[in-house]
C-alpha positions as CSV (number, residue, x, y, z in Angstrom):
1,X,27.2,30.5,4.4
2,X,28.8,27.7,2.5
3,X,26.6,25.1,0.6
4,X,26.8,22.6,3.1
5,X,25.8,24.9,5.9
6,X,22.5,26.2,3.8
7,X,21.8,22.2,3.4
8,X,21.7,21.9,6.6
9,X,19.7,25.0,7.2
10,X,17.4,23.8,4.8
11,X,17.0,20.7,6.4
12,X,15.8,22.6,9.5
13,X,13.8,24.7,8.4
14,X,12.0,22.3,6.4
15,X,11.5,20.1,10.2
16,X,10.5,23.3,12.1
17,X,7.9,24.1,9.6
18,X,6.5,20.2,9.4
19,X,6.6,20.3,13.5
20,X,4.8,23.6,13.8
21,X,7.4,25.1,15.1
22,X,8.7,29.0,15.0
23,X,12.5,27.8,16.4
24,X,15.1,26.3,15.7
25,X,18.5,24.9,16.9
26,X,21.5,25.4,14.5
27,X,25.1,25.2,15.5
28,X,24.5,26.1,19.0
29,X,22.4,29.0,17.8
30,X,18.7,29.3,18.8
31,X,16.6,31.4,16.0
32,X,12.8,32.0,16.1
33,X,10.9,33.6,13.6
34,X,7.8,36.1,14.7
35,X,5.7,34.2,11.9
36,X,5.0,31.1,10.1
37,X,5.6,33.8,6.8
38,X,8.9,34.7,8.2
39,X,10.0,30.8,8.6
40,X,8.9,30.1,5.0
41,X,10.0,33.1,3.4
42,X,13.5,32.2,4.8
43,X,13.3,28.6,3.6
44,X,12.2,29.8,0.0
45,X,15.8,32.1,0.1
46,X,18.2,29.2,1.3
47,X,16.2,27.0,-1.1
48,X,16.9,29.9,-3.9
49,X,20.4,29.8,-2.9
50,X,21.3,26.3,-3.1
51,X,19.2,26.2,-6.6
52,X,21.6,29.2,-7.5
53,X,24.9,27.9,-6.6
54,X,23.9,23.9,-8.1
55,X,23.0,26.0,-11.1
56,X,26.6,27.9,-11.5
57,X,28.3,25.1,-10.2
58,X,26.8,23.3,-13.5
59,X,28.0,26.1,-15.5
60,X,24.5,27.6,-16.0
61,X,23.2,30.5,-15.6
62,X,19.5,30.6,-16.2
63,X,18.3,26.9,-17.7
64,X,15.6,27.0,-19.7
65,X,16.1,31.1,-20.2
66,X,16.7,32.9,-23.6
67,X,19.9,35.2,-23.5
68,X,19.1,38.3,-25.4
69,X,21.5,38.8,-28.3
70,X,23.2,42.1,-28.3
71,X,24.0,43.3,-32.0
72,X,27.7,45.0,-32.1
């Protein structure tokens, strides 16, 4: 999935959970979720993924993290 495409996802999960909904229309692809717990938990991994890739895309890795020091 490219960045744009999980934006977009985002987007719709965002509007099926505000509408109640368990299904939604992306790409010309219908997808329903068994439970309101299966819609969020997939909106808190796109979410994850878009933080991830802004993150690396920034040239960070963890902001806000300590990197251990190894001793050599």
């Amino acid at each position: 999935m490219t960045y744009a495409e999980a934006l977009t996802l985002r987007t719709s999960l965002e509007t099926a959970i505000a509408g109640g909904t368990l299904s939604l229309t992306l790409n010309g692809r219908s997808i329903t979720y068994r439970t309101a717990e299966e819609l969020r938990a997939t909106l808190n991994r796109v979410i994850r993924d878009i933080n991830r890739y802004e993150r690396d895309a920034a040239g960070q890795t963890n902001p806000g993290i300590k990197t251990a020091k190894w001793n050599h």
